[in-house]
N, C-alpha and C positions, 0 to 999 in steps of 0.2 A: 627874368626869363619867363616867356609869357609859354603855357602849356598846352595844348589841347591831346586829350586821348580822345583817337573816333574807334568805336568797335563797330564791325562788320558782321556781321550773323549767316548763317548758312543761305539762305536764300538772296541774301545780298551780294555773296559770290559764286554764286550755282555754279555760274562757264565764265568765260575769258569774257565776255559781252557784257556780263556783269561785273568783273573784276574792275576792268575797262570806267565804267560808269561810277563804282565807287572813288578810283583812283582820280576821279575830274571831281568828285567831292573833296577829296583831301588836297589834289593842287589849288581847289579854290581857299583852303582853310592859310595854308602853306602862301601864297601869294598874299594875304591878309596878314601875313608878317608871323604866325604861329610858328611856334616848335612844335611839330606833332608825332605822337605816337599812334601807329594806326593797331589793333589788336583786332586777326583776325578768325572765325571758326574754319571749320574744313568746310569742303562745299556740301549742298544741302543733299541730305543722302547718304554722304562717304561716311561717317560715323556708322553711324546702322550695317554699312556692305560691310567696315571692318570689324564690327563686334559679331556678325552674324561670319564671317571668314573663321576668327577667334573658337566661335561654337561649333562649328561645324566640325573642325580638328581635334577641339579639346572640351568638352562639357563643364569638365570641372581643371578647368586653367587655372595656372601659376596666373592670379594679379599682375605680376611683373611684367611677363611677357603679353600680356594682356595689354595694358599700359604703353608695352613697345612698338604694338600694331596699332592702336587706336589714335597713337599720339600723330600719327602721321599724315593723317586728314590735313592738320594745320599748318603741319611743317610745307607742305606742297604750297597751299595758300597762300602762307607769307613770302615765299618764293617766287611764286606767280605775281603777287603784290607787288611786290619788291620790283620787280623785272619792268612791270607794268610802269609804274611810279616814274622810272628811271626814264622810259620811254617815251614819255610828258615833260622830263626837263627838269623833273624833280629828284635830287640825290636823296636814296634811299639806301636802306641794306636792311637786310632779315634778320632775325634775332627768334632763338628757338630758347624753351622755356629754361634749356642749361645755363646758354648763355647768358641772358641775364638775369643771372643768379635767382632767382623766384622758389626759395627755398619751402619745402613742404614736409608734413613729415611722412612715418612713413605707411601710412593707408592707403595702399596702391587702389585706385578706380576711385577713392573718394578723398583724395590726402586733401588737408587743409595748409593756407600759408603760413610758413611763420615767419619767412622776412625776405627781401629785395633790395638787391645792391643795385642801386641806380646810378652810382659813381658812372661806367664806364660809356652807359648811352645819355648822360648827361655829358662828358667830354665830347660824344659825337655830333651832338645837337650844338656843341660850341664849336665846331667843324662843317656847320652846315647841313651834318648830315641827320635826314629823319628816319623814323624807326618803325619799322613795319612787325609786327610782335605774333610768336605762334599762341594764339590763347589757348584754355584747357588743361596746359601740364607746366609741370615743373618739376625740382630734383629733389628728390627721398634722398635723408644723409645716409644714404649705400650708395648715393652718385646714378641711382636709378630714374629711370624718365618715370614720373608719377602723374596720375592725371587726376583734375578734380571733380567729378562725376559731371552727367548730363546737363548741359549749360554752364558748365565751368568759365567759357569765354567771356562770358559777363563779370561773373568774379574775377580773373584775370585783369580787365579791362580796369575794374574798378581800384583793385590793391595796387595796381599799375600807378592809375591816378591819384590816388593816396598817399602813394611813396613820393614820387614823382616831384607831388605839392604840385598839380593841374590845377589851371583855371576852373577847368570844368573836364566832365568826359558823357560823350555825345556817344546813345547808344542806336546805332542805326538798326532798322530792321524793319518788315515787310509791313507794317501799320505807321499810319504820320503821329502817334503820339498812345498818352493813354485815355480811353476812355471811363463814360461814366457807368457802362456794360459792356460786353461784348455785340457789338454792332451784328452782328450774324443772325444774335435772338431779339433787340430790341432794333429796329433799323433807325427809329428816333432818336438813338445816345449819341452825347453829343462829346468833343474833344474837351480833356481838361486843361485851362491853360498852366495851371499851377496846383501842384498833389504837395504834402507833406510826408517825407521821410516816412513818418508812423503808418501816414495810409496810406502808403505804397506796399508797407510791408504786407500790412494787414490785410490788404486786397491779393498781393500777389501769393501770401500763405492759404488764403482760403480760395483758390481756385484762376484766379486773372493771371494769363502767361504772359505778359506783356515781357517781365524783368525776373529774371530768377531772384529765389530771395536771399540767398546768401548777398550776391550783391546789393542789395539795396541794404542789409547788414551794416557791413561794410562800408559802405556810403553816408549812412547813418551816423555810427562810429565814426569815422574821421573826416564827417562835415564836405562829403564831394559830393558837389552839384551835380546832379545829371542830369541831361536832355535825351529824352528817346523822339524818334527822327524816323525819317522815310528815308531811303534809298532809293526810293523813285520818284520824289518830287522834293521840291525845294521850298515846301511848308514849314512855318516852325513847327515845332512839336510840342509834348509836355515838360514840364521845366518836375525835377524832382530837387526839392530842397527843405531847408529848417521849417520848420514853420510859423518863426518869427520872421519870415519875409512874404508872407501871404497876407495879406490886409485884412479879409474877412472872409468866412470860411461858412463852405454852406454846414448843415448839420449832416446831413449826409452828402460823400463827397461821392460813392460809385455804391455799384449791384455787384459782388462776385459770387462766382458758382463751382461746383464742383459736381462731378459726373462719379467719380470714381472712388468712391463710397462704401462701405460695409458695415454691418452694423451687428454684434454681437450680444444676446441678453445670457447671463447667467441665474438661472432662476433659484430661489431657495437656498440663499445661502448664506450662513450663521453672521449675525449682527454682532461682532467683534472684535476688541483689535487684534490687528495685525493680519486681516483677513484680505484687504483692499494690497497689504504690501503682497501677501503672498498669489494676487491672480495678476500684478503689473509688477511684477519684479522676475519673473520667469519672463514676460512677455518684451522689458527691457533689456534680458539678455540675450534674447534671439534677437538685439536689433528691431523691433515690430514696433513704430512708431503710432503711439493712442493718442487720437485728438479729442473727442468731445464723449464725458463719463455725466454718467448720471446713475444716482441709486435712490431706488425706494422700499422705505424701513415701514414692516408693518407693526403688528402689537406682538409679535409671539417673538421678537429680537431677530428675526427674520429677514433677509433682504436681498431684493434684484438689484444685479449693478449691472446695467447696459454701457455699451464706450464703442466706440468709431476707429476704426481704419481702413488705411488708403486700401485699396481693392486690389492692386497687387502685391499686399501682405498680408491677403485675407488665409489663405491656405494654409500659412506661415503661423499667423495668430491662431488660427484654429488648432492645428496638431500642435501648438504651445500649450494650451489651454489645455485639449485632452489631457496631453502625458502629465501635467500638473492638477488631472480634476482631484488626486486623493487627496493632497496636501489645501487644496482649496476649499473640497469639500462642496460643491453645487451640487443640484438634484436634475437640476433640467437647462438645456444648453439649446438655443433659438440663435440661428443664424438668417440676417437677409442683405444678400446684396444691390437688391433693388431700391439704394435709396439715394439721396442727391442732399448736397450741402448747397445751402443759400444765405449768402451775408450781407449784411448793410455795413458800410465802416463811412466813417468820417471822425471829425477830429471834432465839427461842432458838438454832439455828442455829449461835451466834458459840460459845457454850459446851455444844456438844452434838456427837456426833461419831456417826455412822450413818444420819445421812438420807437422804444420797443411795442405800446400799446397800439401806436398809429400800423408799425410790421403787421402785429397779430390783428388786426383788426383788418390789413387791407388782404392778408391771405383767408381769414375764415369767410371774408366777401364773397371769395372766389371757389369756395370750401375747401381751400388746401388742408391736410392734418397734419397737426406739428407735432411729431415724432419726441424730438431731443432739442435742448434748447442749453446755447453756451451764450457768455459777455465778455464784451472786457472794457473798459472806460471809453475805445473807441467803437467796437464791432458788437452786431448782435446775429451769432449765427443758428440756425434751424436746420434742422436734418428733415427731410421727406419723403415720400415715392420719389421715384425719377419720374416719375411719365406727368406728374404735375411742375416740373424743376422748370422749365421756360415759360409755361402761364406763372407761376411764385412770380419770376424775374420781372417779367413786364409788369405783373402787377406790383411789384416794390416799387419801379421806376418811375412808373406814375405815379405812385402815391408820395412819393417824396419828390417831386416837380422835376425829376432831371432830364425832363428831353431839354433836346436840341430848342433856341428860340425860334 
């Protein structure tokens, strides 16, 4: 049985006109002999009106009931879908995150999967019938609707295709594929035709919204091809897969960025252990996710330890850090949120040796100052001002040859 998952994204079913347009994508997959499962978000908007409905009534909401308003952006959509589909000559029916079974547990606004009974819409695909899927939610063992946080459709789509054993799963949405930047800042960046799993990840962790990253995760994991696609044209897109099916691979594959930034220094503070567990171990129990640490020890066993977060858990880290300063023990606490994340990732990287030099070389041309400095076998990221973050980009882009031919 041949499979295709297509995900639709909020802006691919805004209104019925859109719906409409998707659904003549899926009849063309559907007449090319696929079984398809189509996995849809709510329309572009309706999440935001229902979380903001949510706040308005309740500040500090039961999760649960939280989960039961939000979830229903998607349930309309696959409805609409569904209706749509059927309307084209295509047999369809809607399928909401209960129904098939898409078990999660139970972290209501952010539950993760833990498993999908595909028995029953594999018997309907043996009936003809295709499967139009609410993406976003699924069932807490309390038999509650659980949602899996912001961009959850993709994950959805992708554990879909996972379970499923899809050929492929085709993530459609408002750009024909993934870039080697964001087109917005470099208008030179050119389409990739083929990214690897790793530098998918690694581009989409450090700032590129093309794919959220749990699913590409997940994709990873259990070897699902993806295609990210247009919904308004009929291009191919970028192909995401292993990367033993890429022939040869530039050394850097994209530029990703990041806006939303923060950056905390703790000055003066005792060089010894157990001093780095006690200022990230309060900060991992508020939840407050640290990306890029750096510390520097001087002669008196003294030491600054600067570290990075996302900028809407900048508040969050700080009042962590106060109510924790006796047990940490610092003298002086420097906050700025004016700085911006800028990365190179590729895969070439692993057998290539200068990148990093040729980065710092092409920003101090341009006199960017590099703040904080992370790696990892494939990525090389820098922290900065913001207000030099789009000259940084272009000037990486050039300098590792990735425009457009």
């Amino acid at each position: 049985m041949s499979i295709l998952v297509m995900k639709f994204g909020g802006t691919s079913v805004a209104d019925p006109e859109r719906i409409l347009n998707a659904a003549h994508k899926v009849k063309r997959e559907v007449d090319a002999g696929w079984h398809v499962a189509v996995v849809v978000s709510a329309m572009s908007g309706e999440t935001n009106r229902l979380v903001e409905l949510v706040r308005g009534i309740s500040p500090l909401y039961d999760a649960r009931e939280y989960d039961a308003v939000v979830a229903s952006g998607e349930q309309v959509t696959s409805g609409l879908m569904a209706l749509t589909l059927q309307s084209l000559g295509v047999p369809a029916r809607s399928w909401q995150g209960w129904q098939i079974a898409m078990k999660t547990d139970a972290t209501h606004g952010a539950a993760r999967i833990d498993s999908i009974d595909t028995e029953p819409m594999l018997a309907k695909f043996d009936e003809g019938l295709h499967a139009v899927c609410a993406g976003f939610q699924g069932i807490s063992p309390e038999d509650r609707i659980a949602t899996l946080g912001r961009g959850g459709s993709d994950t959805s789509a992708v554990a879909l295709a996972a379970a499923l054993k899809a050929d492929r799963c085709d993530i459609y949405t408002d750009v024909d594929g993934v870039y080697t930047t964001d087109p917005r800042v470099v208008p030179e960046a050119r389409k990739i035709e083929k990214i690897a799993f790793e530098e998918m990840l690694e581009l989409a962790s450090q700032g590129a919204k093309v794919l959220q990253t749990r699913s590409v995760e997940l994709a990873m994991r259990y070897n699902v091809p993806l295609q990210v696609r247009s919904s308004f044209s009929d291009e191919p897109g970028t192909i995401v897969c292993d990367e033993d099916e890429i022939m040869e691979s530039d050394i850097v594959t994209g530029v990703a960025f990041s806006r939303d930034e923060a950056k905390i220094t703790l000055q003066d503070v005792d060089d010894s252990p157990g001093v780095a567990a006690a200022i990230f171990g309060p900060l991992a129990d508020a939840a407050v996710n640290v990306d890029m640490i750096v510390q520097n020890i001087s002669d008196e066993n003294r030491t600054d330890m600067t570290f990075t977060v996302h900028l809407d858990q900048f508040d969050r880290a700080l009042a962590t850090i106060e109510a924790a300063k006796d047990q940490i023990g610092y003298k002086g606490l420097v906050a700025d949120k004016d700085v911006a994340k800028v990365s190179v990732v590729g895969i070439g990287m692993r057998s290539h040796t200068g990148v990093a030099q040729r980065m710092f070389a092409a920003l101090a041309e341009d006199n960017v100052n590099i703040q904080v400095i992370t790696t990892s076998e494939i990525k090389v990221s820098v922290l900065i001002q913001r207000r030099y973050m789009e000259l940084a980009v272009r000037s990486l882009h050039t300098a590792f040859g990735l425009e457009a031919a």
